[in-house]
C-alpha positions as CSV (number, residue, x, y, z in Angstrom):
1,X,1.5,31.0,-60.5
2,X,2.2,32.7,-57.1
3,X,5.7,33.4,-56.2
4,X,4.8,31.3,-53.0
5,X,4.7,28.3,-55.4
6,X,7.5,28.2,-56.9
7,X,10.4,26.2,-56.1
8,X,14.3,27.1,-55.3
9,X,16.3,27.9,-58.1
10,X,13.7,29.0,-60.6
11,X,13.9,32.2,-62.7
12,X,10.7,34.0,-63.0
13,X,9.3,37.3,-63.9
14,X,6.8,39.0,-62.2
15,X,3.4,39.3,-64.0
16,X,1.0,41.4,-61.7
17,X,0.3,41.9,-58.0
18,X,-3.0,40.1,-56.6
19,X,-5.3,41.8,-54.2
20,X,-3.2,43.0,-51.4
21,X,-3.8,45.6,-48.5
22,X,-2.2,48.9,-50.0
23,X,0.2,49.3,-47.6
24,X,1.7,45.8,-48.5
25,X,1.7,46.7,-51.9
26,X,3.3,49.9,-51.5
27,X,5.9,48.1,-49.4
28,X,6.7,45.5,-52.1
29,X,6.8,48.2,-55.1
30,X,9.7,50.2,-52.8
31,X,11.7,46.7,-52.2
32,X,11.6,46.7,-56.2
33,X,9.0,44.6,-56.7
34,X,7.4,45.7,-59.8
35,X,6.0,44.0,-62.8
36,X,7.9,42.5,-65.8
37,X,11.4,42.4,-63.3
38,X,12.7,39.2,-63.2
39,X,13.8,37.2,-60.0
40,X,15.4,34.4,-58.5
41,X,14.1,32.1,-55.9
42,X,17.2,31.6,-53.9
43,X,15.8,29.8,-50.8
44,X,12.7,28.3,-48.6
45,X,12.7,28.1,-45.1
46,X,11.4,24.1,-44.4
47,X,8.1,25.5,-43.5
48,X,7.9,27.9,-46.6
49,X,8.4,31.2,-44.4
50,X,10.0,33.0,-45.3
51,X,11.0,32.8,-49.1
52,X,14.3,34.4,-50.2
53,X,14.5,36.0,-53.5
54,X,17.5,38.1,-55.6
55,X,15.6,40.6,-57.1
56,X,17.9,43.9,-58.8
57,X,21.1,42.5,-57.8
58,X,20.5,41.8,-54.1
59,X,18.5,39.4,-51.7
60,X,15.0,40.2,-50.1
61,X,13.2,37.6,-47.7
62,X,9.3,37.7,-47.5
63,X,7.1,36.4,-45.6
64,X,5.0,33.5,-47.5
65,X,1.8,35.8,-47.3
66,X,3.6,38.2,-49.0
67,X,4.7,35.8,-51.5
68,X,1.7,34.7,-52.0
69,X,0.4,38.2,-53.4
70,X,2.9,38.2,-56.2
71,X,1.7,36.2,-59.6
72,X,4.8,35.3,-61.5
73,X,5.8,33.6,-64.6
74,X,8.8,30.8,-64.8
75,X,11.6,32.2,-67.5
76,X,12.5,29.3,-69.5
């Protein structure tokens, strides 16, 4: 699934990044975002931009199309 998918309140872990411009993914991997870490959806803006997450003990908004780059996994 992609992060942008997934609904408020939902543990997941990230599985891989999906095709993305390098200096995207270069901008994700310093926020932290990095395969296997586990997140928190915290919040959606009504339109779905952007997505708020709590990743490594503090909050990061992206941008749906960012979102959208990031393949995840729900934790049960």
């Amino acid at each position: 699934m992609r992060l942008s998918e997934i609904k408020p309140g939902t543990k997941v872990k990230i599985v891989r990044m999906a095709e993305a411009p390098p200096v995207l993914k270069r901008r994700l991997l310093d926020m932290g975002v990095l395969s296997g870490e586990p997140l928190l959806v915290e919040r959606m803006a009504p339109l779905g931009d952007p997505i708020e997450i709590k990743i490594k003990g503090y909050r990061l908004s992206l941008r749906r199309e960012e979102a959208e780059k990031i393949l995840v996994e729900v934790i049960p």
